[in-house]
N, C-alpha and C positions, 0 to 999 in steps of 0.2 A: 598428586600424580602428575608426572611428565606429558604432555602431548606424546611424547615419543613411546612412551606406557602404550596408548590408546589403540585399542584392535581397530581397526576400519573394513568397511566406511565408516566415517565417525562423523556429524553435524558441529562445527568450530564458529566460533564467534572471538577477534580479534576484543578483547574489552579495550585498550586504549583509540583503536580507530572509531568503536561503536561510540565511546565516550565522546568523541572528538564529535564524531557527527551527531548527535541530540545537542550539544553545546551552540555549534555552530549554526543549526538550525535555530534555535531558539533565539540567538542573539542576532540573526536576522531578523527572525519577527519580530523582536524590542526594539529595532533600530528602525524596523518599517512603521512600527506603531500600530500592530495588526494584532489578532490572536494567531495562535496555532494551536488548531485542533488536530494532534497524528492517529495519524489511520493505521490500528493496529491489528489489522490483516497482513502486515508484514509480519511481525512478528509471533503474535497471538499469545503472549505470554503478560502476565500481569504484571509482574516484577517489572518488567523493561516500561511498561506502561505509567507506574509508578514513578521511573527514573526519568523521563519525558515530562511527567509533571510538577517532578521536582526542582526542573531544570526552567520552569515556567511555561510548560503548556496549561490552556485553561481546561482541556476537557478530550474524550477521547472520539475518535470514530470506526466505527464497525460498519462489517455491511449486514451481517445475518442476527437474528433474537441473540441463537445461540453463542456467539462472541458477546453479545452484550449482556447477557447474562453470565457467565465469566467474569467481567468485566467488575460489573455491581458487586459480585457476590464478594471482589477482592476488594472491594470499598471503594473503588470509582463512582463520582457522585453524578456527572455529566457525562450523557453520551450522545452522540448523536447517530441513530441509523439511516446510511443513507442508503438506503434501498426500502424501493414500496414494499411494503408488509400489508400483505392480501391472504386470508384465510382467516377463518374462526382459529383455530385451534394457535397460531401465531401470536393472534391477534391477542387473546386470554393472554398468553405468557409476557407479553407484551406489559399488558395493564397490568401486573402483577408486580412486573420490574418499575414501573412509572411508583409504585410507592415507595423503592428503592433508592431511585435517581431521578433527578430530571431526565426524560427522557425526548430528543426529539427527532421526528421523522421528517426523511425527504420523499416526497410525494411528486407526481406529475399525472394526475388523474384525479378527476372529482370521486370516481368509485373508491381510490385508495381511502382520500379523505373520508370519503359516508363512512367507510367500514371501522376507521377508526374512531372516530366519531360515536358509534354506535358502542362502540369496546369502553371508552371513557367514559359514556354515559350507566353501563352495566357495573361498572367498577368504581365510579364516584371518582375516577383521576383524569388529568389534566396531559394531552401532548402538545408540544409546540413542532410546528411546521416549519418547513424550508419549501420552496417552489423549486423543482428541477430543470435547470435552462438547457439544453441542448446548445453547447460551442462548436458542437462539429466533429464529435465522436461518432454522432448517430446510434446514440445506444436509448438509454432514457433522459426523459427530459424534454420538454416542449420549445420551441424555436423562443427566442429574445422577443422580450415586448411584449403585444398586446394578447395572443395567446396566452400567456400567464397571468394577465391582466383580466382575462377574462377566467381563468379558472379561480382566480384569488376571490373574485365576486363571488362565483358561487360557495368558494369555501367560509365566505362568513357568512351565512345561513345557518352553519353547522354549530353545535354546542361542542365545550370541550377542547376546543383546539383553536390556537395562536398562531396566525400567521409571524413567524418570528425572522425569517430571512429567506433568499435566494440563493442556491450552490451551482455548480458546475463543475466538472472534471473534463477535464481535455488529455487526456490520455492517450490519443491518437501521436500526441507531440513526440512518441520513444520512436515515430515511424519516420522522423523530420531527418533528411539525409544531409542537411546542413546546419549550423547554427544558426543562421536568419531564417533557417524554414520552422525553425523551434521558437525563438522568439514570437513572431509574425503570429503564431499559435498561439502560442501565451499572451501576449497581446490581446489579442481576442474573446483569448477566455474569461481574461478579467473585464476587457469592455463590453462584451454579451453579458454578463451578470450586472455591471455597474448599470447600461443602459437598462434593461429590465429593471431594477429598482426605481431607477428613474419614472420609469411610467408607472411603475404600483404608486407610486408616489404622490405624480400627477392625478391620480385617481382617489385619491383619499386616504391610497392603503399603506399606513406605514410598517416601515420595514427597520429593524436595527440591523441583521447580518448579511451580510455580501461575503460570501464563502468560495473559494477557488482551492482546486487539487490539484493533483499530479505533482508528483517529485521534480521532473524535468522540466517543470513551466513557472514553480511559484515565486524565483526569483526576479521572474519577469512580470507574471501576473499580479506577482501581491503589492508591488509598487503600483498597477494602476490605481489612479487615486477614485476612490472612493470603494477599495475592496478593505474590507474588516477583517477577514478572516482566511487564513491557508490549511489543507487537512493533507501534505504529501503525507507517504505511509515507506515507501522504501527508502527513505534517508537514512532512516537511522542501521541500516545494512550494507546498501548501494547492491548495483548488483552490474553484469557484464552489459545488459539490454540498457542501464545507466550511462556506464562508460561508452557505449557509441554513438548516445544519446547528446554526448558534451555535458551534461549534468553532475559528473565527477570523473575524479581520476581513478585509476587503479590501488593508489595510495589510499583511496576514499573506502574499497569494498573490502567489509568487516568479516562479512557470513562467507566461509567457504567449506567443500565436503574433503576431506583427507580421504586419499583413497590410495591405494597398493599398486602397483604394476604385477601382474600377474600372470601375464602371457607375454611371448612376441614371437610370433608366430613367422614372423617375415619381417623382412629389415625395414619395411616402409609403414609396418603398422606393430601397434604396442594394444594391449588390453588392460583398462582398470577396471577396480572390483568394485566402482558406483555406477549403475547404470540408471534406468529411468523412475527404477522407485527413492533412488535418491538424489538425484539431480531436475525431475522433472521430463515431462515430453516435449515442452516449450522450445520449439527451434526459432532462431534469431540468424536471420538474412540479413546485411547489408553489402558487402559483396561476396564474391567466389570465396579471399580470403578471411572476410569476417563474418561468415554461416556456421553455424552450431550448435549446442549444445551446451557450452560454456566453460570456460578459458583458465589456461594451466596458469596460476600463479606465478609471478617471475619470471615468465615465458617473454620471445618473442613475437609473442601471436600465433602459440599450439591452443587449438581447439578440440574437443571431442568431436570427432565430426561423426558419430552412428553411434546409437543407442540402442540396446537389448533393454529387457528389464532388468537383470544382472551385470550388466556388460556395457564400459564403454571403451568404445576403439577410436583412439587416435590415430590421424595418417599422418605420417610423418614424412616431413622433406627435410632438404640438404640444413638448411636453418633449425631446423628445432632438434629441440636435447634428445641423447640418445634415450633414457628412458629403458632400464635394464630392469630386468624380473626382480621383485623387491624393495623398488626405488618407491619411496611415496612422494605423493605430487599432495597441494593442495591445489583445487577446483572452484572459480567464480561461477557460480550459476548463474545461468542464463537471467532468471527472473527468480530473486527472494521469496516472495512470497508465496509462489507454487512449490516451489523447492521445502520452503520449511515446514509447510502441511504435510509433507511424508513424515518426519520424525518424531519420536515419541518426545525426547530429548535434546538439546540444546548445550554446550557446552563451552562456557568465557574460557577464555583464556589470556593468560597476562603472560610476558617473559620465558614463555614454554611453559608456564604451569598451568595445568587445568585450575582456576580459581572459583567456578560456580557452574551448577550443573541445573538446567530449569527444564523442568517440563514443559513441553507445550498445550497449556491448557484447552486453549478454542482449537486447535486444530480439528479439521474436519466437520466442526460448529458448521453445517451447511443449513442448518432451516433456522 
């Protein structure tokens, strides 16, 4: 089947740019002498997970059981969850996947740890640990240094679980309106992890993993020296919240949604037939001209600027294409991985042929 076969809206995946970026990722991280672990919350799909590890990732990362469990099931042997996993009934299916794979969790709480702790002891399995450092996202994760140094104490008391490393994500960096303000971020992210090891260290507690995330930071982060490990998740996509990020080009972003013109109601605005159950609610400010929704391909610089659920309107000025009933566009979204949690299905494409059609297995995996 032709792309041009394809009813829309339709979920498209360039396969020579997606190829291009797990390569290039990967051969960053051989070149840094790091691992990469990809955060397959972008995608959610196992196949592409498989292709990241073929390409030499050593292991994958999820945030929620149920991606990881997906994950296992498609014969992923190493995961890492990096999100505290607090409840029984989690916690169970947790221990159950740990006979599966190695399983390990990021934690930033002594209750996270007891509960786990308690799960590996009812189940006879073993989790290993990450301590979560706060770089200045403010989300989870305990400040650099001796906070963590004090929570590592109390988690070897506990049976069952390995202190194995420290992570952080700085994710805040997609917000950096210049590139030294993104760097400067990145920087930090990887010296708030690196110095936190340091004092576990100082204190007896060794550590082998020093892990850093974010797409837009690990080029900077994973060179600082003494980080082991990077887990970006939207590279192997890119997305528009990417490209204003300075993180890639437009040449870079693989995932876009095909979609129809289907109205034009008035000469300054056009209607397409993807609105926010498939592009997302996620709007992206940097200025007046780059606020949106996410960005006509080959355009430049038309945006969706207004979102229905069915419905997206672009406004158009004297610069951008006319955009006649009929015409199909293809759409950067704002942000991959919100975007690709709407669709059931996933479609490569090589030279205008549809080449493979995937489901998206973890989608919507929210517990």
């Amino acid at each position: 089947m032709r792309v041009s076969d394809l009813d829309t809206p339709m979920l498209l995946v360039d396969l020579p740019r997606m190829e291009r970026n797990i390569h290039t990722m990967a051969e960053f991280a051989r070149d840094a002498g790091i691992k990469l672990r990809p955060h397959i919350k972008t995608h959610k799909i196992p196949a592409l997970a498989h292709l990241q590890l073929k390409s030499g990732a050593s292991g994958v990362t999820v945030a929620k059981v149920g991606e990881a469990e997906v994950m296992a099931d498609a014969g992923i042997g190493d995961i890492l969850v990096c999100y505290p996993i607090i409840g029984m009934e989690k916690l169970e299916r947790l221990a159950h996947l740990a006979r599966q794979a190695r399983i390990t969790v990021a934690i930033d709480s002594f209750e996270a740890a007891r509960q786990l702790s308690e799960a590996a002891g009812r189940h006879g399995v073993h989790f290993d640990l990450f301590l979560e450092v706060d770089s200045g996202l403010n989300r989870c994760g305990l400040p650099p240094g001796d906070p963590v140094v004090d929570l590592a104490r109390q988690v070897l008391r506990l049976d069952g679980l390995e202190i194995a490393g420290v992570c952080t994500h700085a994710g805040h960096a997609i917000r950096a309106t210049s590139p030294g303000e993104r760097d400067g971020i990145a920087r930090h992210e990887g010296e708030s992890v690196v110095f936190t090891r340091d004092r576990l260290q100082a204190a007896g507690i060794r550590i082998r993993e020093v892990s850093v995330g974010s797409t837009a930071t690990v080029r900077v982060s994973g060179r600082v020296p003494g980080v082991t490990e990077i887990r970006p998740g939207t590279y192997i996509f890119n997305d528009y919240m990417q490209t204003t990020a300075g993180a890639c080009s437009e040449d870079d972003c693989a995932l876009t949604v095909l979609s129809t013109v289907v109205s034009r109601p008035s000469p300054d605005r056009a209607i397409l037939d993807a609105g926010s159950k498939c592009l997302s609610s996620d709007f992206h400010h940097m200025t007046e001209r780059m606020s949106g929704y996410g960005y006509i391909k080959g355009s430049r610089g038309t945006l969706v600027s207004r979102l229905s659920e069915e419905h997206g309107v672009v406004q158009l000025t004297n610069g951008d294409p006319p955009l006649t009933i009929g015409e199909r566009v293809e759409i950067i979204p704002n942000h991959a991985c919100a975007a690709l949690n709407l669709w059931d299905v996933l479609h490569g494409v090589r030279n205008g042929e549809v080449e493979s059609v995937w489901p998206v297995l973890a989608r919507g995996k929210v517990r």
